[in-house]
C-alpha atoms as one frame of an Amber mdcrd trajectory, in Angstrom:
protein
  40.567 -24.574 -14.721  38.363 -25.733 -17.836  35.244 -23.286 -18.028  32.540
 -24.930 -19.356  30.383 -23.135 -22.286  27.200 -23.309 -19.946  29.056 -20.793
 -17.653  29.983 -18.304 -20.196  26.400 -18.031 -21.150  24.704 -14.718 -19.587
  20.990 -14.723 -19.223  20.661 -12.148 -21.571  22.014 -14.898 -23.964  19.216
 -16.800 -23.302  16.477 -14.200 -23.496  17.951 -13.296 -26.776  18.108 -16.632
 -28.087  14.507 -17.385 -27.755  13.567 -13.650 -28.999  15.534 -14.403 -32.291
  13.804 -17.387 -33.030  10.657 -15.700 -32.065  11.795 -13.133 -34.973  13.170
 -15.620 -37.448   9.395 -17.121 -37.455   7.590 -13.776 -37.537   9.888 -12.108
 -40.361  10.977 -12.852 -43.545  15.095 -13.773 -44.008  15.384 -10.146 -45.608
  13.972  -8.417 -42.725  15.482 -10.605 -40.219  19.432  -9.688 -41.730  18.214
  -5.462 -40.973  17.223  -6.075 -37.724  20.270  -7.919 -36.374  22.823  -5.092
 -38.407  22.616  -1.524 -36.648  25.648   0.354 -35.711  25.456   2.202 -32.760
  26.387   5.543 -31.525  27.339   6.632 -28.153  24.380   8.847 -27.570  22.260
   6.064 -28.819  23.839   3.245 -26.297  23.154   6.038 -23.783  19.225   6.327
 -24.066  19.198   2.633 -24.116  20.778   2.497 -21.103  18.107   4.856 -19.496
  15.375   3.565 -21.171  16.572  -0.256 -19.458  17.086   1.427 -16.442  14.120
   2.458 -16.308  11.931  -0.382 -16.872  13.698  -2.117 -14.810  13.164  -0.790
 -11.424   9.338  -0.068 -12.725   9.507  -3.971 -13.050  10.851  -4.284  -9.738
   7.948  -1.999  -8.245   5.237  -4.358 -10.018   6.541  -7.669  -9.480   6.016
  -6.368  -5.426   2.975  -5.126  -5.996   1.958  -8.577  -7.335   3.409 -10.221
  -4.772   2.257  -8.179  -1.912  -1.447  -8.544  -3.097  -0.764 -12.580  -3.388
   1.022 -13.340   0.656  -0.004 -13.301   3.949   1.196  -9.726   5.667  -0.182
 -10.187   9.304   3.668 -10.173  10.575   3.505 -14.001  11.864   5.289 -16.347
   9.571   5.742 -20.364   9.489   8.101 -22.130   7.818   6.747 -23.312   4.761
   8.216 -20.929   1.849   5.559 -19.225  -0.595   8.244 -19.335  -3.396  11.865
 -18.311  -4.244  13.814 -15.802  -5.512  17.156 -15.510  -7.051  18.232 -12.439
  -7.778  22.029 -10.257  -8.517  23.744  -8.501  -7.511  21.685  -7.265  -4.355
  18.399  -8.119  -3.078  15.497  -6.369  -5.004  12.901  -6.218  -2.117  13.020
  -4.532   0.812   9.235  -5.320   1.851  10.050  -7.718   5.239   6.790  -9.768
   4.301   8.321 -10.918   0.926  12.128 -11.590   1.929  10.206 -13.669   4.505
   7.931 -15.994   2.603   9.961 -16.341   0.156  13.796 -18.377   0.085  15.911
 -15.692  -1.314  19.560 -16.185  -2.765  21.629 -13.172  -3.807  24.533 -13.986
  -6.479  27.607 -12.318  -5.686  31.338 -12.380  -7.011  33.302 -13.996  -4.609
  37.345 -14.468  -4.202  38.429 -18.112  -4.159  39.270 -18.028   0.114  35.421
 -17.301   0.292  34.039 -19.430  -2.322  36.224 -22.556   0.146  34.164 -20.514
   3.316  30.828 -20.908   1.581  31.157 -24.485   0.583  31.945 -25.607   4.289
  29.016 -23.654   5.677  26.311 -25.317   6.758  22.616 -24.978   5.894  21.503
 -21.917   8.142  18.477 -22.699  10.283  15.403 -20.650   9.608  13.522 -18.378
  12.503  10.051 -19.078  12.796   8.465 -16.536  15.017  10.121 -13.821  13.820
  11.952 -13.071  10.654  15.318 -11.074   9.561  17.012 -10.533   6.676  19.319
 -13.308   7.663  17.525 -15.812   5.720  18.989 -14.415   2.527  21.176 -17.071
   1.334  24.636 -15.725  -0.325  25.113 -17.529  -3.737  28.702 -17.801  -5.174
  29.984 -16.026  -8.513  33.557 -16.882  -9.597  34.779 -13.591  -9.988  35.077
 -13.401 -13.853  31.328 -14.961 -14.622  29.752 -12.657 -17.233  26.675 -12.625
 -16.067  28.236 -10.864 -12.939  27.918  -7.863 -15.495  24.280  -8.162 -15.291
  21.272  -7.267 -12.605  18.552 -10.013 -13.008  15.920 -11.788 -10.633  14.390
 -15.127 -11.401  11.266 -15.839  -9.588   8.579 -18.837  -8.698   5.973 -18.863
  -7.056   2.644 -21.375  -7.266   0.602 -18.828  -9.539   3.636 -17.900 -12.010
   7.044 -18.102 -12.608   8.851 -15.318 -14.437  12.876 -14.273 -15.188  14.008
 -10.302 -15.566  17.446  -9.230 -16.687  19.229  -5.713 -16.552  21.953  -6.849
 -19.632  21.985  -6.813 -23.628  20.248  -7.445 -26.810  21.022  -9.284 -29.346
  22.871  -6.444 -30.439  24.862  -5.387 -27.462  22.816  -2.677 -26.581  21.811
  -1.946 -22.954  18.142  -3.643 -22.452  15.720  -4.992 -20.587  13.733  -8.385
 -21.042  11.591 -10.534 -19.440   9.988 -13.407 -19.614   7.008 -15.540 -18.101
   7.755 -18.331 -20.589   8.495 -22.171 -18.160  10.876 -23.166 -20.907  13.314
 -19.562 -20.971  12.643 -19.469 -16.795  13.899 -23.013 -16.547  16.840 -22.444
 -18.885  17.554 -19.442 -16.942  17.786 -21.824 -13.556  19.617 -24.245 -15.285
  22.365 -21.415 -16.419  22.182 -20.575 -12.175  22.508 -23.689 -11.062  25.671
 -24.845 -13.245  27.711 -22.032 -11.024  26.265 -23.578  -7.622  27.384 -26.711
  -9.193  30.824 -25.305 -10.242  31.100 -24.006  -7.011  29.921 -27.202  -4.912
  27.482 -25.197  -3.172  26.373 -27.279  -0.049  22.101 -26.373  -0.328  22.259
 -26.457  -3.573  19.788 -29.747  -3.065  17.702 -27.404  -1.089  17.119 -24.947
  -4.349  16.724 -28.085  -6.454  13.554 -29.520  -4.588  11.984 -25.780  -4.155
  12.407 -25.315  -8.017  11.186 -28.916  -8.299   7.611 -27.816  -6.142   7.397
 -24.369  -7.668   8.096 -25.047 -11.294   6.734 -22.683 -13.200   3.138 -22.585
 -14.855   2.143 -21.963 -18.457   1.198 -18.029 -17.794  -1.888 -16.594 -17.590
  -2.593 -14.262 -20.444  -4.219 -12.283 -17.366  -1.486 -11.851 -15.270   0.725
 -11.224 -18.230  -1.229  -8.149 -19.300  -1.079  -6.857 -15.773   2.247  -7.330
 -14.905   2.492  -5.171 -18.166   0.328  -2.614 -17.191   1.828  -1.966 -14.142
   4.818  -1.745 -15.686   4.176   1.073 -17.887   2.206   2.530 -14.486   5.596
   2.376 -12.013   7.973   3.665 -14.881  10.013   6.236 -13.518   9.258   9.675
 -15.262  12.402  11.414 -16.612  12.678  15.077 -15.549  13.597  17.153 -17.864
  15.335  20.646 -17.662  15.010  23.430 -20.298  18.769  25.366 -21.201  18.844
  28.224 -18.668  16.158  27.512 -16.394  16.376  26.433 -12.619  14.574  23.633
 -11.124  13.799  24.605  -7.383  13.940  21.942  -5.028  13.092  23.614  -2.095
  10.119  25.564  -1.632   7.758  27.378   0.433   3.912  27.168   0.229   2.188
  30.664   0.276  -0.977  29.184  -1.264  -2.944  28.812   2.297  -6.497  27.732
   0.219  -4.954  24.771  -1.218  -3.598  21.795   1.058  -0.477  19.977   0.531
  -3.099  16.871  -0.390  -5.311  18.782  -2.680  -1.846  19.742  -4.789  -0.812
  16.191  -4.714  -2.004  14.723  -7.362  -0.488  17.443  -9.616   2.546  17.548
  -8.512   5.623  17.283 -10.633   8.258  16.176  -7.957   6.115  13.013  -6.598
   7.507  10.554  -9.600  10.925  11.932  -9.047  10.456  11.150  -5.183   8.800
   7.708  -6.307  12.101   6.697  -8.028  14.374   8.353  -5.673  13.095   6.358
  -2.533  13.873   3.129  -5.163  17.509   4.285  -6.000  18.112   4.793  -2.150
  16.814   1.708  -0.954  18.790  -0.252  -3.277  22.311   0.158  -2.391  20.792
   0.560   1.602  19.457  -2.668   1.378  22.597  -4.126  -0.139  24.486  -2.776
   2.894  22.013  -4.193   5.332  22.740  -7.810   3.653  26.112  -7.314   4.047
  25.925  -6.601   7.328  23.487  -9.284   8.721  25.632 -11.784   6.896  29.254
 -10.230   8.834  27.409 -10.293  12.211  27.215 -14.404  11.085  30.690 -14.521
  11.465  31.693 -16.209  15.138  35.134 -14.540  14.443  34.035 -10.821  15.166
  35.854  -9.060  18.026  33.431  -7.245  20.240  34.136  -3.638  18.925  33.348
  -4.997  15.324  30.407  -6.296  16.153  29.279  -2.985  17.992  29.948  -1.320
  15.139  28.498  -3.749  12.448  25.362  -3.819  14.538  25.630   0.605  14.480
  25.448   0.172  10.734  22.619  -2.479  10.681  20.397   0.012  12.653  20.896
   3.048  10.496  20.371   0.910   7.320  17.474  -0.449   8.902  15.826   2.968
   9.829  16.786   4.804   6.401  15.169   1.503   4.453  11.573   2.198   6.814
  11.940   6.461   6.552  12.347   5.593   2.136   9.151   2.901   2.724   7.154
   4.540   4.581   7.956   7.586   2.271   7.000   5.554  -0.868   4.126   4.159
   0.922   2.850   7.779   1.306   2.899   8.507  -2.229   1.343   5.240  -3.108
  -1.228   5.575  -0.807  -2.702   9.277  -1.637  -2.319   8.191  -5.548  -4.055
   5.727  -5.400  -6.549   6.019  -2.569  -9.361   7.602  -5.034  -8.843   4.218
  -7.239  -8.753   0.993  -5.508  -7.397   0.006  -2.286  -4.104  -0.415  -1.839
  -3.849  -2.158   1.468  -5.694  -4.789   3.631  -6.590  -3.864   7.029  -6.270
  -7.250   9.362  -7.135  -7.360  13.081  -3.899  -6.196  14.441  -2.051  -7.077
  17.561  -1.115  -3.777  19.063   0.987  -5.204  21.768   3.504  -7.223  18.867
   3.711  -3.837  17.149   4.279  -1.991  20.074   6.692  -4.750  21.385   8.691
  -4.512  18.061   8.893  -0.877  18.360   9.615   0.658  21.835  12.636  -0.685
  21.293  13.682   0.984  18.313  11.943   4.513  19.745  14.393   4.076  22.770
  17.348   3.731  20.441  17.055   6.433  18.891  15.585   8.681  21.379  19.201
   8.309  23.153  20.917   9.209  20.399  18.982  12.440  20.708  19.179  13.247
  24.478  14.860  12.432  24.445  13.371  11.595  27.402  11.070   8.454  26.504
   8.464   8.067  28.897   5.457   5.141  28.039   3.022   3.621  29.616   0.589
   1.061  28.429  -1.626  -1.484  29.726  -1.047  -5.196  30.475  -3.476  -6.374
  28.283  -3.720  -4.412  24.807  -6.729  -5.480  22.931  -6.553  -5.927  18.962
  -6.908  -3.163  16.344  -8.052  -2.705  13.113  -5.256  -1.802  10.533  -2.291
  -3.039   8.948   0.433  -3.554  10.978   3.544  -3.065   8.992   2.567   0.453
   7.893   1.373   1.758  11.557   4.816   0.460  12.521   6.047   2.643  10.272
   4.261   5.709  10.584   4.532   5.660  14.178   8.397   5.023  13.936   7.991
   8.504  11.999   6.566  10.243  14.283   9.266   9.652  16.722  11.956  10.609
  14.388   9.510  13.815  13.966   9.814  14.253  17.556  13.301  13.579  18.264
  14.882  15.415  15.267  12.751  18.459  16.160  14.087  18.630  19.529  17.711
  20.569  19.080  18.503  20.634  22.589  16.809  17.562  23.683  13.239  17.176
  25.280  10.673  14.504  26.436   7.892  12.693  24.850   5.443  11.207  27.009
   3.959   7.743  25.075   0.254   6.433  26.826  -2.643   4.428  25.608  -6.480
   3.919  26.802  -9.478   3.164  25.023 -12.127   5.872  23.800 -15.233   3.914
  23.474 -14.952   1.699  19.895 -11.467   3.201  19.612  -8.337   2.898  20.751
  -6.401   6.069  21.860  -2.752   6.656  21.359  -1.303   9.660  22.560   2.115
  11.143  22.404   2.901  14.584  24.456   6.206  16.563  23.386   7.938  18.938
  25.271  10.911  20.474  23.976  13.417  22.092  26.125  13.972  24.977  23.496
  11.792  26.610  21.191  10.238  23.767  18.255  12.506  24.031  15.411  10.549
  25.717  12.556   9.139  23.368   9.423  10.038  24.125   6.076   8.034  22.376
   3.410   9.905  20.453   0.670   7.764  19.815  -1.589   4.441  17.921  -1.463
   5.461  15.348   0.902   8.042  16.272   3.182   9.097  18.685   6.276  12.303
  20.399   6.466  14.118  20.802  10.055  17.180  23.514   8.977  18.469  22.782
  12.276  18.515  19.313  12.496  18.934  18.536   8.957  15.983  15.871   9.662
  13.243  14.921   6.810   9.836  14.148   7.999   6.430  13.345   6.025   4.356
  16.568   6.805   1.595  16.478   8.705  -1.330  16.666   5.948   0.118  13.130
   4.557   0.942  11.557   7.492  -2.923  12.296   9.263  -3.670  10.732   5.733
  -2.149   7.830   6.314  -3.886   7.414   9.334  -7.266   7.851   7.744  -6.454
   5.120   5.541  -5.975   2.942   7.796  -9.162   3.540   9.071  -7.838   6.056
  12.190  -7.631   9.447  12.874  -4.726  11.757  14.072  -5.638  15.316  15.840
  -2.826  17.871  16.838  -2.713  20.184  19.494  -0.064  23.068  19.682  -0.559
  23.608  23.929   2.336  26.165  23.955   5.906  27.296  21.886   7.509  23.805
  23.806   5.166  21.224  23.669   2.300  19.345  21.460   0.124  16.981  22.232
  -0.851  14.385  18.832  -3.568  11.974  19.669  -3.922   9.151  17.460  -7.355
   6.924  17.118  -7.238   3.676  16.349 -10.392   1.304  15.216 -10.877  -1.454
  17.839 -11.540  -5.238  16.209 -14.781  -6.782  16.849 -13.274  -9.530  18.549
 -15.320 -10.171  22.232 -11.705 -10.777  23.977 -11.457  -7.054  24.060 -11.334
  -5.732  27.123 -11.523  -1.865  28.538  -7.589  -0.803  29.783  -7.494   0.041
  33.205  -5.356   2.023  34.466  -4.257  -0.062  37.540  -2.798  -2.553  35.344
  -0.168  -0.880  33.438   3.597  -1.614  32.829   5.882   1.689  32.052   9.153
   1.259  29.769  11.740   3.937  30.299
């Protein structure tokens, strides 16, 4: 097979290229010569390496929080696309809004039997009510491609186009570069596309007219500087140890004057816990890819689809616990600031819809006893809905992990005047497992091995989104946590009643 020079060109190449004659200009010939002749030693590749890795999963963090602040997040999606993004080797987002609205392709290495597969698959159809992960496209490496070597995401949207790259410098060094520039992001496509090509990808005409209507713009110097800015904001800290000291992990608070919250801000262990949720939800969200695209397969026998669809569920509520985790320490560092989410009127019967049935799942897997009861008719609240579905998801992992040898939790809702009341009562059938605290965000169950957010942050959370959360301890076995919601000011809210309710059990 003849290889053609376009697809022995990494993007890193191309970055490079552009840099050096960016240099050439700015220096003399002299200067120039020093720059491109360093040797290097292995502890110097080393903190390059770091320092790369480093910037780029801060870049990852700040290219979502641009994105996030620029796309509908209501949960209800159409099927017009808000952009695209290529990206290798996994996807880089796990935020459900933006693997949504945007068409998302994932280069991978692939064997020659799969690269014939792909080419005789057809275009898959996109959901329009509700949206998966399945709309990730799978885009074919050949299996020796250098720039299989490298991590990288290429993005368009309307307001900016811009191209990232985990690889080398001109000098072989581990780096990171980027680039809002039309002319490096469309070389960077064109470098993409001529493997699609080589590969006789069959929608590759379907990437071709959404780079065609979301070419990139000149940049703005504005959005330049802030995409910097919040780069240097979401770089990960390094921790370091001194020679014979310890660093505890796991720690008990004896301080009883100072709140969990009031520490926050101060604490040492929130970057670390910042980059750790990143790391995790990386390779988790790889998985989940994976997975979604296997259950594709029409070949599957039934016991590998059972289990396929086993691992899609744990990788889909380990990515939520490491959101709504990172969402936690967003929210409390930045809450004095600016605000850091929208609240939207809020269809509480969609969220609830979406997530009795993942509070079912996973109270059987811990002998629970789910009983819930809601109205008929649930009127709209005031919030954002992708966070309350995930801080009410962990609550019910708070429940159920606490519960050693099983229990109930009784699940109603009713209205409290301008607010809507949510109520969960707990009863466990031994004594509550005691809480350790680890660290400034997170609970401890020793017998269950479980994590939770501890209770400080998560009534926080709740306050943020413009609620309230009040415990009761009624006795050693049960709890009762009442949550208050804000209730929209639309006139098609009604009063629940209790003679029109519907139970799920």
């Amino acid at each position: 097979m003849v290889v053609s020079k376009g697809l022995l060109m990494k993007l890193s190449d191309i970055i490079n290229r552009y840099e050096a004659m960016a240099v050439d200009t700015c220096l003399s010939p002299s200067v120039s010569a020093i720059v491109k002749d360093i040797d290097h030693t292995p502890d110097k590749i080393n903190r390059a390496n770091s320092k790369a890795q480093r910037q780029w999963f801060g870049a990852i963090a700040t290219l979502e929080e641009i994105l996030l602040s620029q796309v509908n997040d209501t949960g209800t999606y159409d099927i017009t696309y808000r952009g695209l993004i290529l990206s290798a080797p996994t996807t880089i987002f796990s935020h459900q809004s933006l693997n949504c609205q945007f068409k998302t392709g994932v280069f991978t290495p692939q064997t020659g039997q799969k690269l014939t597969s792909i080419q005789a698959q057809l275009p898959a159809a996109r959901e329009t009510e509700s949206c998966t992960i399945a709309t990730v496209s799978e885009l074919p490496l050949f299996p020796k491609d250098p720039i299989a070597t490298e991590q990288f995401y290429l993005v368009l949207t309307p307001y900016f186009g811009l191209i990232a790259v985990l690889g080398e410098d001109s000098q072989k060094l581990p780096a990171f570069h980027f680039s809002f520039e039309p002319e490096v992001i469309n070389q960077g496509w064109l470098a993409l596309r001529s493997r699609l090509f080589a590969a006789n990808y069959p929608q590759l005409s379907q990437f071709d007219a959404l780079v065609q209507d979301f070419y990139p713009p000149n940049p703005d110097y504005r959005l330049v500087t802030q995409f910097s800015r919040l780069l240097l904001y979401h770089l990960p800290e390094i921790s370091v140890v001194h020679p014979g000291q310890r660093r505890l992990i796991h720690w008990k608070s004896k301080d009883k004057e100072k709140s969990s919250l009031e520490l926050f801000n101060n604490a040492p262990d929130i970057a670390i816990l910042q980059a750790l949720t990143h790391e995790i939800r990386t390779p988790l969200t790889t998985i989940h890819t994976m997975t979604r695209l296997l259950l594709r397969n029409k070949e599957l026998t039934p016991k590998m689809t059972k289990l396929l669809e086993g691992i899609d569920q744990e990788c889909t509520e380990q990515i939520n616990r490491m959101e709504l985790i990172l969402k936690a320490t967003e929210l409390r560092i930045t809450s004095k600031k600016q605000k850091s989410i929208r609240l939207v009127y809020t269809s509480l019967e969609n969220v609830l819809n979406e997530s009795i049935p993942c509070w079912k799942k996973q109270a059987q897997r811990r002998n629970v006893i789910l009983d819930i009861v809601v109205p008929k008719k649930l009127p709209q609240v005031f919030s954002d809905p992708t966070i309350l579905n995930q801080v009410l998801m962990g609550l019910i992992e708070k429940f159920t992990r606490s519960f050693s040898e099983g229990g109930s939790i009784s699940v109603q809702v009713a209205t409290a005047g301008h607010q809507l009341k949510l109520q969960f009562r707990t009863e466990s059938s031994s004594l509550n497992n005691p809480l350790e605290a680890l660290g400034q965000v997170l609970m401890f169950h020793p017998n269950t091995g479980g994590l939770s957010l501890n209770l400080d942050v998560t009534k926080h959370i709740f306050h943020v989104l413009g609620g309230k959360l009040i415990v009761r301890q009624r006795s050693q076995y049960k709890q009762v946590f009442t949550i208050f919601l804000p209730l929209s000011q639309d006139p098609n809210n009604h009063d629940l009643h209790p003679f029109s309710q519907k139970e799920y059990r």
